[in-house]
Predicted model as a PDB file, atoms N, CA, C, CB and O in Angstrom, pLDDT in the B-factor column:
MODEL        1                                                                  
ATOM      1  N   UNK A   1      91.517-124.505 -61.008  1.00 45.00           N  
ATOM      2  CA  UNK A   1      92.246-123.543 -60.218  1.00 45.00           C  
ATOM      3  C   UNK A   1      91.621-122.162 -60.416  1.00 45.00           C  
ATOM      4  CB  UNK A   1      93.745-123.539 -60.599  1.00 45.00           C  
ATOM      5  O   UNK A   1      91.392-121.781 -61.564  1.00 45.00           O  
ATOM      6  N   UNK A   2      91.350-121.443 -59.435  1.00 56.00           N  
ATOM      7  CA  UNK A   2      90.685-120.054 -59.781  1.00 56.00           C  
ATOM      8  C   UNK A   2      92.115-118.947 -59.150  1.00 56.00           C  
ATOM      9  CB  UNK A   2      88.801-119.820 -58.732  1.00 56.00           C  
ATOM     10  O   UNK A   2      92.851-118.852 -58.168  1.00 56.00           O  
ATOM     11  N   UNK A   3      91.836-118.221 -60.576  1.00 55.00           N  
ATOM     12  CA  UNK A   3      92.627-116.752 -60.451  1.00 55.00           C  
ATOM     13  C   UNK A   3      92.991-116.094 -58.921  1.00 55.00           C  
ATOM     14  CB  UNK A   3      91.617-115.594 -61.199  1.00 55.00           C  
ATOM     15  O   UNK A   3      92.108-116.333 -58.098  1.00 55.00           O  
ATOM     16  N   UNK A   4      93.683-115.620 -58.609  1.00 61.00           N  
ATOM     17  CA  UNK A   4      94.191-115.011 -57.287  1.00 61.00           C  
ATOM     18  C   UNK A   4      93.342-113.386 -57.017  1.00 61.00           C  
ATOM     19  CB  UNK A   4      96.095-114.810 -57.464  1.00 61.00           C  
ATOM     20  O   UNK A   4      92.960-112.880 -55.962  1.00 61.00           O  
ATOM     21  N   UNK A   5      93.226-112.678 -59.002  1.00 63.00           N  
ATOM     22  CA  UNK A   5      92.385-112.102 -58.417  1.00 63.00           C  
ATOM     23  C   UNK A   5      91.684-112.134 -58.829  1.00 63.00           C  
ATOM     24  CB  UNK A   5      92.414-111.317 -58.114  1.00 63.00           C  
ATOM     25  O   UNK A   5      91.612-111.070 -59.444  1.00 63.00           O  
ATOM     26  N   UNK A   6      90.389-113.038 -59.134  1.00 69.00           N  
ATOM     27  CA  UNK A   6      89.046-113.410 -59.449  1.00 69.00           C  
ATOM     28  C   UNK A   6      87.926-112.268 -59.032  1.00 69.00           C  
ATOM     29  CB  UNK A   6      88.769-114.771 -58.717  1.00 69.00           C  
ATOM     30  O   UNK A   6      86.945-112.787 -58.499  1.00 69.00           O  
ATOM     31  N   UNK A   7      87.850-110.857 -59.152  1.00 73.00           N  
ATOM     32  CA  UNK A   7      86.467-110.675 -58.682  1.00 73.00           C  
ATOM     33  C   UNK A   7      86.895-109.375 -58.224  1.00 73.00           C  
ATOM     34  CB  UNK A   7      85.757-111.759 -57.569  1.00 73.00           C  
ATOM     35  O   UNK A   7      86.319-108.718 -57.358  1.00 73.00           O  
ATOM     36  N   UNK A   8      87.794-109.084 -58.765  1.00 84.00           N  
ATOM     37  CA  UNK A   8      88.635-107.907 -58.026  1.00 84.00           C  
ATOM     38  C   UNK A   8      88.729-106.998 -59.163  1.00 84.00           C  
ATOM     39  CB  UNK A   8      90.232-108.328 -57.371  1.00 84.00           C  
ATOM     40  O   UNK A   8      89.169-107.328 -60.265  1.00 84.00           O  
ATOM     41  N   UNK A   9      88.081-105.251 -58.692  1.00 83.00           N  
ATOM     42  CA  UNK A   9      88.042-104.631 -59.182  1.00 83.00           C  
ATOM     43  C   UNK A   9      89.427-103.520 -59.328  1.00 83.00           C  
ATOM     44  CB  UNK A   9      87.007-104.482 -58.856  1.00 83.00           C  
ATOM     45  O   UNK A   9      89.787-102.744 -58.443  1.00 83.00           O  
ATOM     46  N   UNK A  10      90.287-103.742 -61.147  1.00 88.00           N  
ATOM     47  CA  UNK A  10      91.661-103.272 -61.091  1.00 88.00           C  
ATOM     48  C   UNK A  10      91.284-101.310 -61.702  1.00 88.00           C  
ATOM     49  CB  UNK A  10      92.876-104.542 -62.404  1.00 88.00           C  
ATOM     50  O   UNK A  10      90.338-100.855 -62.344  1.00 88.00           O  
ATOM     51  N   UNK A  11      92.219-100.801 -61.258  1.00 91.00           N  
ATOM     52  CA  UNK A  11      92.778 -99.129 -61.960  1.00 91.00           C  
ATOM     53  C   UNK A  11      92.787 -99.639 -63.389  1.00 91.00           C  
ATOM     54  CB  UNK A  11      94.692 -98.364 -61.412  1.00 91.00           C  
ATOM     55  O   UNK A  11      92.911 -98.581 -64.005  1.00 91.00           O  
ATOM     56  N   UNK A  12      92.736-100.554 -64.256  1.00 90.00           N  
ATOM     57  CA  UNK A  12      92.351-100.805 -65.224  1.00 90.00           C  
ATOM     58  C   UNK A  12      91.106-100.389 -65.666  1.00 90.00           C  
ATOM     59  CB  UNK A  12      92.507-101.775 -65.260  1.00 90.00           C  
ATOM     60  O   UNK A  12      90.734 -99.547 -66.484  1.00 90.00           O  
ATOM     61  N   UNK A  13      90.444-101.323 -64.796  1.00 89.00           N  
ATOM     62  CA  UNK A  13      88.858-101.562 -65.294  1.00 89.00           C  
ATOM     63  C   UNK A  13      88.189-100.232 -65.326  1.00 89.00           C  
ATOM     64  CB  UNK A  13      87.928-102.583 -64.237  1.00 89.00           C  
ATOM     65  O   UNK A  13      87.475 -99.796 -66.230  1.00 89.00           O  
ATOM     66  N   UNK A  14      88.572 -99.562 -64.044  1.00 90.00           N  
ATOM     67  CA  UNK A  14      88.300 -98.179 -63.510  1.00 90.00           C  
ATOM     68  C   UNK A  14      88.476 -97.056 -64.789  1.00 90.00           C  
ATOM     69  CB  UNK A  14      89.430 -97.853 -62.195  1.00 90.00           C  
ATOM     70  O   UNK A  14      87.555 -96.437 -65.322  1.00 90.00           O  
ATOM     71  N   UNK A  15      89.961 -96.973 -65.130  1.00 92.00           N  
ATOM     72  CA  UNK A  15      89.834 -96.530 -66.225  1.00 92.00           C  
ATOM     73  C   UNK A  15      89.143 -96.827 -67.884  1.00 92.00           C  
ATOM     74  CB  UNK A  15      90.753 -96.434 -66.150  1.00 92.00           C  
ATOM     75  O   UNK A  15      89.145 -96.028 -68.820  1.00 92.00           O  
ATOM     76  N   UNK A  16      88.768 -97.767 -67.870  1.00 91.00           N  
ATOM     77  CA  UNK A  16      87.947 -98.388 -68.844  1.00 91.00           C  
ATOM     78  C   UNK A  16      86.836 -97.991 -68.769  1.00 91.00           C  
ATOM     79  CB  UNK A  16      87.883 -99.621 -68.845  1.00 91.00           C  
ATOM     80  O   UNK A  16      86.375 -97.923 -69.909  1.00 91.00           O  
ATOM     81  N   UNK A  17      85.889 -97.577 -67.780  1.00 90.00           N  
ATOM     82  CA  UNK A  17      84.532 -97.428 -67.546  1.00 90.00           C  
ATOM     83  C   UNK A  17      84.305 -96.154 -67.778  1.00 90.00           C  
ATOM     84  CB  UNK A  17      84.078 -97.819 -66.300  1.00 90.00           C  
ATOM     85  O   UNK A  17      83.352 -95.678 -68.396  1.00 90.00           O  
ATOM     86  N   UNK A  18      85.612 -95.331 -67.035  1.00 93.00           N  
ATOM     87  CA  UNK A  18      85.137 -93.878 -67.102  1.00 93.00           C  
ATOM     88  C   UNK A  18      85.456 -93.530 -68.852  1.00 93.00           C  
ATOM     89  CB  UNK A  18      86.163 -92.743 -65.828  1.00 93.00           C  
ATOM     90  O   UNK A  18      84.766 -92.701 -69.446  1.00 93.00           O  
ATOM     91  N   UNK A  19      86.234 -94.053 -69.326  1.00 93.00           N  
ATOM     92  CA  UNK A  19      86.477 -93.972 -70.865  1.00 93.00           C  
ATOM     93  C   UNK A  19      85.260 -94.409 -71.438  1.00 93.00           C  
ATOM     94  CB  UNK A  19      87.691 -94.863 -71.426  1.00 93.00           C  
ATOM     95  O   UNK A  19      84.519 -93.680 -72.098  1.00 93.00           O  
ATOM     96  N   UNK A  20      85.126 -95.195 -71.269  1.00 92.00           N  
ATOM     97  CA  UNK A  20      83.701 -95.523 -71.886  1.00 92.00           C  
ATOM     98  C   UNK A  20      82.113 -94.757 -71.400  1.00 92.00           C  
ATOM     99  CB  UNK A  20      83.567 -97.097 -71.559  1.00 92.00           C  
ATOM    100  O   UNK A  20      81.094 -94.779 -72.090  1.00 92.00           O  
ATOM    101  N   UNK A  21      82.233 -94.226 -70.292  1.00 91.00           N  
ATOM    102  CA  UNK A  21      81.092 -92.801 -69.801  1.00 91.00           C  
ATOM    103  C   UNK A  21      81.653 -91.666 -70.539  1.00 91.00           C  
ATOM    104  CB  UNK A  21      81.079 -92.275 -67.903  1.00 91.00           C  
ATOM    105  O   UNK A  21      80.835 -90.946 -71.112  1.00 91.00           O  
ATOM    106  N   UNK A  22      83.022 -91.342 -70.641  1.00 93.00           N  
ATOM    107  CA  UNK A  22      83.106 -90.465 -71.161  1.00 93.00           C  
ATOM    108  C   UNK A  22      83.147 -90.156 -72.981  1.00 93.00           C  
ATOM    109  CB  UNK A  22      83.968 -90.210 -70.465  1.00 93.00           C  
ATOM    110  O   UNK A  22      83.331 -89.063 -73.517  1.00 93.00           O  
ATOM    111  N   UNK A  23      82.949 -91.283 -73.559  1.00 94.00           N  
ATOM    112  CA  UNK A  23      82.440 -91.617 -74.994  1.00 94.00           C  
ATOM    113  C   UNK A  23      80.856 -91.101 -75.291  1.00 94.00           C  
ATOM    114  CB  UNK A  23      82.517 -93.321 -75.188  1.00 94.00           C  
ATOM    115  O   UNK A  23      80.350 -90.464 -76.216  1.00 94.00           O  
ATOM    116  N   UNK A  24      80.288 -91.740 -73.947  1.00 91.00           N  
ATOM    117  CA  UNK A  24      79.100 -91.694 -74.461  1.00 91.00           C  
ATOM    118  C   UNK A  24      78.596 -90.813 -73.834  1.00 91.00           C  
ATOM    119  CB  UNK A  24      78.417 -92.729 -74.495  1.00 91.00           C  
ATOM    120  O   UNK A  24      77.375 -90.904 -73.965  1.00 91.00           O  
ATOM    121  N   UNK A  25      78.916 -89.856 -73.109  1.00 92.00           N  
ATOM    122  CA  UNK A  25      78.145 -88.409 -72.615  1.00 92.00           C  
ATOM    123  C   UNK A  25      78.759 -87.528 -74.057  1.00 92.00           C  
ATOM    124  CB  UNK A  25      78.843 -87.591 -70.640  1.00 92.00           C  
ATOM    125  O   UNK A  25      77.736 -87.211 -74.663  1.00 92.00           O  
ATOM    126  N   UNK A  26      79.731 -87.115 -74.683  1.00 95.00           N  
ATOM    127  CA  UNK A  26      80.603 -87.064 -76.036  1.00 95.00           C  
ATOM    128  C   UNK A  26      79.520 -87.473 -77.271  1.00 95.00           C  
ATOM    129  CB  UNK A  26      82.044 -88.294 -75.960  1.00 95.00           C  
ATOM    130  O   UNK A  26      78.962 -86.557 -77.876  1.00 95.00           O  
ATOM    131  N   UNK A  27      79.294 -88.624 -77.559  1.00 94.00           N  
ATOM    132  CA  UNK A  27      78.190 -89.009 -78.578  1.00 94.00           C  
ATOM    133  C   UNK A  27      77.021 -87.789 -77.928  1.00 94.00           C  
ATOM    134  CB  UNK A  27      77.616 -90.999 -78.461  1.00 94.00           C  
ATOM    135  O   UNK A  27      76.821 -86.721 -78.506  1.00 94.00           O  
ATOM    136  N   UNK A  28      76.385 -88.156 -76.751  1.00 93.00           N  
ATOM    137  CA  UNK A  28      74.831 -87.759 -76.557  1.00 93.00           C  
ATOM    138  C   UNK A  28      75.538 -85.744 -76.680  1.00 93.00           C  
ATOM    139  CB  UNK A  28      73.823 -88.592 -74.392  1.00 93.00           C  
ATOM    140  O   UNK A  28      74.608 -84.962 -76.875  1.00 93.00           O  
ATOM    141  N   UNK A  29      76.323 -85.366 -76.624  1.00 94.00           N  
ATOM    142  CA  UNK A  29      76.221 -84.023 -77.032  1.00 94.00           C  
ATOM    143  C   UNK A  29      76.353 -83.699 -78.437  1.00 94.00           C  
ATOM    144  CB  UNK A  29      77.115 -83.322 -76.382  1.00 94.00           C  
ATOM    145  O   UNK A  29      75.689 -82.929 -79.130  1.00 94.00           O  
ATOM    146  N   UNK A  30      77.544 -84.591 -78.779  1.00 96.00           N  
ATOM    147  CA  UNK A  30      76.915 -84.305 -80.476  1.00 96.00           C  
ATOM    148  C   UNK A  30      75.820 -84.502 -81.162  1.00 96.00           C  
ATOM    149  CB  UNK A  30      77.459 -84.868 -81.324  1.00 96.00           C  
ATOM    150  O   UNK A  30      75.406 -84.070 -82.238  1.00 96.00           O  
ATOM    151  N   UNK A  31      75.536 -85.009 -80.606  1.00 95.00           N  
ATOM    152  CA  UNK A  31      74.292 -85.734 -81.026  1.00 95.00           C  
ATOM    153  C   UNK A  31      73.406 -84.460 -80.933  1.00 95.00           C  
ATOM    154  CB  UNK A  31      73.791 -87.118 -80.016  1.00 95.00           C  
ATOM    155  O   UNK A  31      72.856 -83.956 -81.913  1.00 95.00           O  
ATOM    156  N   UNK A  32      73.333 -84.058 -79.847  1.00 96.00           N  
ATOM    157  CA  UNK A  32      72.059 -83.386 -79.354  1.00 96.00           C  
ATOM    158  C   UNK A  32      72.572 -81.523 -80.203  1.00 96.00           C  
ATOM    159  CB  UNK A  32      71.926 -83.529 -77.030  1.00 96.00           C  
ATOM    160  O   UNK A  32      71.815 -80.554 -80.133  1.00 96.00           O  
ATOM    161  N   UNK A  33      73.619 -81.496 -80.734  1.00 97.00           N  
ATOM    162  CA  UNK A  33      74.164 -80.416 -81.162  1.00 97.00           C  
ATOM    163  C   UNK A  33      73.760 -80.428 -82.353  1.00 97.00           C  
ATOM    164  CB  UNK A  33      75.446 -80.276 -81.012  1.00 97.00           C  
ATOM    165  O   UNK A  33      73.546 -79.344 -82.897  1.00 97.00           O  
ATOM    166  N   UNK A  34      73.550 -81.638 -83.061  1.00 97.00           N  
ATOM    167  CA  UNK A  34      73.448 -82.024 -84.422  1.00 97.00           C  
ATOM    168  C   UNK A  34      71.733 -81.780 -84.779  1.00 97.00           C  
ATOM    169  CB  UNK A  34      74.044 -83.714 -84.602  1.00 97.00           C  
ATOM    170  O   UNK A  34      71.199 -81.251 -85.754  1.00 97.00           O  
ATOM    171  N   UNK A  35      71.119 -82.440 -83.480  1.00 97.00           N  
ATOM    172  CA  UNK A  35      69.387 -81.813 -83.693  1.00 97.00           C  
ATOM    173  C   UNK A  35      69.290 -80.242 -83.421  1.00 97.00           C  
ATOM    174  CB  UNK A  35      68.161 -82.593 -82.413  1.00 97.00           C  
ATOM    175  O   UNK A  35      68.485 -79.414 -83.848  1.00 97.00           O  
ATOM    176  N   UNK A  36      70.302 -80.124 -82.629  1.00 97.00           N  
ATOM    177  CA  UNK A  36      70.012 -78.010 -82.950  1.00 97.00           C  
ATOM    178  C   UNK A  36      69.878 -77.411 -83.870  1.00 97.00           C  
ATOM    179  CB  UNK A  36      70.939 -77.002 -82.699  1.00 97.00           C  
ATOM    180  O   UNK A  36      69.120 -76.489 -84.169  1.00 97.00           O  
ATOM    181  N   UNK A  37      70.879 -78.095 -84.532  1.00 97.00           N  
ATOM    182  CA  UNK A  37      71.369 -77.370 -86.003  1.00 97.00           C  
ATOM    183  C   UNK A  37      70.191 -77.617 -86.663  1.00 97.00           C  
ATOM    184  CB  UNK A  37      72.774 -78.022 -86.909  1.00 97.00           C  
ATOM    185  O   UNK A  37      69.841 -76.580 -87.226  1.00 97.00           O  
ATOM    186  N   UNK A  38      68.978 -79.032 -86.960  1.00 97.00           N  
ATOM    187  CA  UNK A  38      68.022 -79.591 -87.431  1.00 97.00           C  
ATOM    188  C   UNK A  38      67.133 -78.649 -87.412  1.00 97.00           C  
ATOM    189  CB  UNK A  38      67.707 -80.673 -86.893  1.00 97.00           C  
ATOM    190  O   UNK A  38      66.645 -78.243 -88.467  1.00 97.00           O  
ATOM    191  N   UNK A  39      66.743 -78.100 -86.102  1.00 97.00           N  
ATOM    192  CA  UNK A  39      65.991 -77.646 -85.447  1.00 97.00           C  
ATOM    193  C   UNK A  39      65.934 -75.922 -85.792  1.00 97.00           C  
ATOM    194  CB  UNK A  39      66.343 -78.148 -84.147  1.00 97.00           C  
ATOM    195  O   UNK A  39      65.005 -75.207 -86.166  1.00 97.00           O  
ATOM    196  N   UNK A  40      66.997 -75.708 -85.562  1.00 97.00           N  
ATOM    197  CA  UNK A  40      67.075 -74.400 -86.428  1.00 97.00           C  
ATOM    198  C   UNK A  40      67.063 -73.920 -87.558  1.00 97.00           C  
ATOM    199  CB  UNK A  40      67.746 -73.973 -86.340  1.00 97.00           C  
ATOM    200  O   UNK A  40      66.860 -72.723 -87.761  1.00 97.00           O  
ATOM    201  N   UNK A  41      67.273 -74.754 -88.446  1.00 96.00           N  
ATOM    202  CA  UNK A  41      67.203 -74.970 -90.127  1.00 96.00           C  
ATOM    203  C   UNK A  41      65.301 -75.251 -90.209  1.00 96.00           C  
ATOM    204  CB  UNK A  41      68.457 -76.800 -90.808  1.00 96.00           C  
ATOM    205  O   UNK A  41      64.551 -74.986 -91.149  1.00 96.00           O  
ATOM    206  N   UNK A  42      65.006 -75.791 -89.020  1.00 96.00           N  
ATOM    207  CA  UNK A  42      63.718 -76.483 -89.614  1.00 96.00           C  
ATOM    208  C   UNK A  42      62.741 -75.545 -89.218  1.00 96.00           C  
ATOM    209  CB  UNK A  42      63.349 -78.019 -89.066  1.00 96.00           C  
ATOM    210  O   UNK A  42      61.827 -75.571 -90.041  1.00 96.00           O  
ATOM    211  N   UNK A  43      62.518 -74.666 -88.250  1.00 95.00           N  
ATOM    212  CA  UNK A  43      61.692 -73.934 -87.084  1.00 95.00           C  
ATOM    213  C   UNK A  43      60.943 -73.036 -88.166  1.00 95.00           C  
ATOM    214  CB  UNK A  43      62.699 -72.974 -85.724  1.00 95.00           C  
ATOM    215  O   UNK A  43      59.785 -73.396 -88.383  1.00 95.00           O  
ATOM    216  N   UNK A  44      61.328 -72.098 -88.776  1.00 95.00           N  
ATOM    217  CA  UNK A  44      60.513 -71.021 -89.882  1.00 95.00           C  
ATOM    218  C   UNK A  44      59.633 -71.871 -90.895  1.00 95.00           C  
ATOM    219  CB  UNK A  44      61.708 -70.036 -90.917  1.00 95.00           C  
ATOM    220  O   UNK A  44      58.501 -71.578 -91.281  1.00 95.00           O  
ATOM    221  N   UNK A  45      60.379 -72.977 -91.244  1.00 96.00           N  
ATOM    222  CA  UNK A  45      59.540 -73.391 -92.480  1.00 96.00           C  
ATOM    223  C   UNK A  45      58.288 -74.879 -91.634  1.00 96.00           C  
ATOM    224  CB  UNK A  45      61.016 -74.137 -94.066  1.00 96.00           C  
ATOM    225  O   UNK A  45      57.138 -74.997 -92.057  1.00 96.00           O  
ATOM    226  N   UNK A  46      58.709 -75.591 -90.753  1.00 97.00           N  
ATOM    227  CA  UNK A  46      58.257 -76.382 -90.453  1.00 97.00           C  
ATOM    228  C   UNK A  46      58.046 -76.549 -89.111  1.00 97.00           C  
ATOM    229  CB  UNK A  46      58.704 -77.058 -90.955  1.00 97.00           C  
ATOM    230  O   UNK A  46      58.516 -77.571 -88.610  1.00 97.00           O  
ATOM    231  N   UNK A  47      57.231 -75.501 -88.155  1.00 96.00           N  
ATOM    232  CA  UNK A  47      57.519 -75.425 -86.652  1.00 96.00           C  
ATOM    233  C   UNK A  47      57.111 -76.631 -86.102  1.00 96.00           C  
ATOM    234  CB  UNK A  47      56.822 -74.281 -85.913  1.00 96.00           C  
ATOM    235  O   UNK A  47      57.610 -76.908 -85.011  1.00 96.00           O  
ATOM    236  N   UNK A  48      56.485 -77.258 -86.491  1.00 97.00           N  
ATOM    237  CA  UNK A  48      55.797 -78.656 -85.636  1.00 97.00           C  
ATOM    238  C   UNK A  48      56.650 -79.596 -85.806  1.00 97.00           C  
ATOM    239  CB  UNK A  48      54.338 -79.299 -86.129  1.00 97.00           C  
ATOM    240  O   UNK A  48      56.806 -80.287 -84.800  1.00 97.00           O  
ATOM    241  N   UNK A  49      57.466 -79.982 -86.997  1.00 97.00           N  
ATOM    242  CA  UNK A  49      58.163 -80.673 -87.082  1.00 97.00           C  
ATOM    243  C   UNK A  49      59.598 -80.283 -85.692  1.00 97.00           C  
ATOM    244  CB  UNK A  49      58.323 -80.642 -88.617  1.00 97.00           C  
ATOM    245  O   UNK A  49      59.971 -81.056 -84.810  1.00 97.00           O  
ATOM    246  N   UNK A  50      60.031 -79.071 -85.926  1.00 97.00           N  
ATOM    247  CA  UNK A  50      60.845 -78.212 -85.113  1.00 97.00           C  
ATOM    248  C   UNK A  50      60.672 -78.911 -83.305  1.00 97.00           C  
ATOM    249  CB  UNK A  50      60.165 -76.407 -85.384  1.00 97.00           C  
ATOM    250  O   UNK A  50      61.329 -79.606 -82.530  1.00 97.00           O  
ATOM    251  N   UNK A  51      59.507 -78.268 -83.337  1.00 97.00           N  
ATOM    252  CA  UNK A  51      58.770 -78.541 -81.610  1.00 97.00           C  
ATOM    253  C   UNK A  51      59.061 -80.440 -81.766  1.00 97.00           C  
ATOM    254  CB  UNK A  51      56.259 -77.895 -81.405  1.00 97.00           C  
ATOM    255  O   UNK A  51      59.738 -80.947 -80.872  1.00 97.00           O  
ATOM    256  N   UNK A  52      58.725 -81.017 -82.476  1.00 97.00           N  
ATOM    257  CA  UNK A  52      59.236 -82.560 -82.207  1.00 97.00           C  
ATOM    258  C   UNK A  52      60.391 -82.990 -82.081  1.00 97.00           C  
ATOM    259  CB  UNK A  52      58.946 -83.349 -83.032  1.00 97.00           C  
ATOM    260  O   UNK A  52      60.622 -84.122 -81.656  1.00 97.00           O  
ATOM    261  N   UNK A  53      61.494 -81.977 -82.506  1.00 97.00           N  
ATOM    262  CA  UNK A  53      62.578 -81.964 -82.511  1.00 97.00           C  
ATOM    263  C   UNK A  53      63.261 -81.674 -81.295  1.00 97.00           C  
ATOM    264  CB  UNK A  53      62.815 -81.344 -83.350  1.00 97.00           C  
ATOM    265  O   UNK A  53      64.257 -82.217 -80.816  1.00 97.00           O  
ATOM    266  N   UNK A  54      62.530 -80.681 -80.849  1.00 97.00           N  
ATOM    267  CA  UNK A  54      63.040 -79.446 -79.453  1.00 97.00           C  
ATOM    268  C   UNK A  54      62.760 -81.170 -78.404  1.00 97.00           C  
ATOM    269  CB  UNK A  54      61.324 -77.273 -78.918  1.00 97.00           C  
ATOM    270  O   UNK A  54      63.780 -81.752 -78.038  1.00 97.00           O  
ATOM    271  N   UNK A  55      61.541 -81.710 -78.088  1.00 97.00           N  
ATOM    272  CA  UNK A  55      61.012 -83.186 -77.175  1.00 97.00           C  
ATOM    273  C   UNK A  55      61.892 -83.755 -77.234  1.00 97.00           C  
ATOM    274  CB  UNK A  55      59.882 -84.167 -77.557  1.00 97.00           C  
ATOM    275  O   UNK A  55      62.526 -84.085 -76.232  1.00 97.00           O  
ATOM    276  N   UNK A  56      62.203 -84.041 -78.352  1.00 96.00           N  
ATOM    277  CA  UNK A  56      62.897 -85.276 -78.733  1.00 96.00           C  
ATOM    278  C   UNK A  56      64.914 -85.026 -78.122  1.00 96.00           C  
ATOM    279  CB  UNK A  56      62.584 -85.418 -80.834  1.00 96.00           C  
ATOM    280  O   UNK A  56      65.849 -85.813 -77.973  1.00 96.00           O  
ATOM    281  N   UNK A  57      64.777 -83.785 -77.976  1.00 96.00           N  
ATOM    282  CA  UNK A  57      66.702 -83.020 -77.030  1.00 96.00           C  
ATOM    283  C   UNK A  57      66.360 -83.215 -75.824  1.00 96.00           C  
ATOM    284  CB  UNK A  57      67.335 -80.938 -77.078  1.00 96.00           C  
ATOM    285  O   UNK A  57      67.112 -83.892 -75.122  1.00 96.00           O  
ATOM    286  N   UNK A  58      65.265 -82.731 -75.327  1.00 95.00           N  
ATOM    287  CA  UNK A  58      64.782 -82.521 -73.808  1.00 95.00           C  
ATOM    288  C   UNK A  58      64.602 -83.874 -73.310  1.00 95.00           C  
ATOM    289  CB  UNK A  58      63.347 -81.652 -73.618  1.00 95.00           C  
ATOM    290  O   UNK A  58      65.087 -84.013 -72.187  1.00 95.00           O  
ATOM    291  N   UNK A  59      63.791 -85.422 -74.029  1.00 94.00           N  
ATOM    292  CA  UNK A  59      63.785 -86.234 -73.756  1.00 94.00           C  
ATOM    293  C   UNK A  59      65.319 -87.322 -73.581  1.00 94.00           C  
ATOM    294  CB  UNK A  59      62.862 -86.353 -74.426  1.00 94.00           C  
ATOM    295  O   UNK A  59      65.542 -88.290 -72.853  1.00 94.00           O  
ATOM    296  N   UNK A  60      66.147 -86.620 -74.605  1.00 93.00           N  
ATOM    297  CA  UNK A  60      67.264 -87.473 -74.723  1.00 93.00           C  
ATOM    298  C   UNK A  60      68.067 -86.945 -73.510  1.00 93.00           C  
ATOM    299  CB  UNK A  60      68.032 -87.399 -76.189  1.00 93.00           C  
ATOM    300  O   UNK A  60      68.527 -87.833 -72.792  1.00 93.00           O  
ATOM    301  N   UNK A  61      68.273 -85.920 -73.217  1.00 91.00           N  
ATOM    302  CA  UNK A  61      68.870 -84.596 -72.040  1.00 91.00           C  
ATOM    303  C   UNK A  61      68.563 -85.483 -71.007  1.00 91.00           C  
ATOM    304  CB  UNK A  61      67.968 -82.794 -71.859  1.00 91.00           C  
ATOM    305  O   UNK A  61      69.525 -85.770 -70.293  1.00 91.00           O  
ATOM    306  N   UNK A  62      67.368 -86.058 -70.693  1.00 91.00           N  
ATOM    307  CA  UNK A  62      66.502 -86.474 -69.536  1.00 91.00           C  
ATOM    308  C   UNK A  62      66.899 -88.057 -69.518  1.00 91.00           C  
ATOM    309  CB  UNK A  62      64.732 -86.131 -69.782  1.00 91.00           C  
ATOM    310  O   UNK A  62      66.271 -88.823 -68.787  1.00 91.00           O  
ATOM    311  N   UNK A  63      67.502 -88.319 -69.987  1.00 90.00           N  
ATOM    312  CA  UNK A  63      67.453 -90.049 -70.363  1.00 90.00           C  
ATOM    313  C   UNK A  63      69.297 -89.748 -69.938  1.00 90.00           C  
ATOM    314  CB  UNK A  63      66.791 -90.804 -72.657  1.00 90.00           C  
ATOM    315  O   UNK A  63      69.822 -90.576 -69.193  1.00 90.00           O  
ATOM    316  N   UNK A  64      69.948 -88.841 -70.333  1.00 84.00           N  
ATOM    317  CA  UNK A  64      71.620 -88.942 -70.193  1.00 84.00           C  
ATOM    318  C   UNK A  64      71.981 -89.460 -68.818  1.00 84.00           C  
ATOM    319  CB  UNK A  64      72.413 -87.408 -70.374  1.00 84.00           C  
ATOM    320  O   UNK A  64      72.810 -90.351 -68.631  1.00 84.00           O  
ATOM    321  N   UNK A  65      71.282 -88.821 -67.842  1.00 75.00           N  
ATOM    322  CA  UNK A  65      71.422 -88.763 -66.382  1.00 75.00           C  
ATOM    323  C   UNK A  65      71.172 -89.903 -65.787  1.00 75.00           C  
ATOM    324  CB  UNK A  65      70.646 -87.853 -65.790  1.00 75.00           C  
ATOM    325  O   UNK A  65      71.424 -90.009 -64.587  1.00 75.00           O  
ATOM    326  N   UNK A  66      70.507 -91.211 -66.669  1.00 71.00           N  
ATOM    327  CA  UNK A  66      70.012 -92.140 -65.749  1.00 71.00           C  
ATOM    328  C   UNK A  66      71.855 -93.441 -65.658  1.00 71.00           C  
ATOM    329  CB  UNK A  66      68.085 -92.978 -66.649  1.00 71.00           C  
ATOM    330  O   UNK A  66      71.873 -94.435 -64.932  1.00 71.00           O  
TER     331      UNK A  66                                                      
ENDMDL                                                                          
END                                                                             
């Protein structure tokens, strides 16, 4: 016997998804707040390390959107 609503997208699910986009745009800013702080602690004493740091926000920044 198959479900009546088999395949059917509920205000449940809906809210489930955007909860779950909205987790993980939440992670990727802390995240990316957390290499600032890295980045700024690191820049005077270790700029290259720093500049790999700065790629590595801009690349993740660039990756959020897909």
């Amino acid at each position: 016997m198959i479900a009546p609503d088999r395949g059917k997208v509920t205000i449940e699910d809906i809210a489930y998804r955007d909860g779950y986009r909205d987790a993980e745009t939440d992670i990727i800013k802390r995240m990316t707040q957390k290499l600032w702080e890295k980045e700024a602690q690191l820049s005077k004493a270790f700029p290259q390390i720093a500049l790999g740091i700065r790629e590595a926000i801009d690349e993740i920044e660039t990756l959020q959107d897909y």
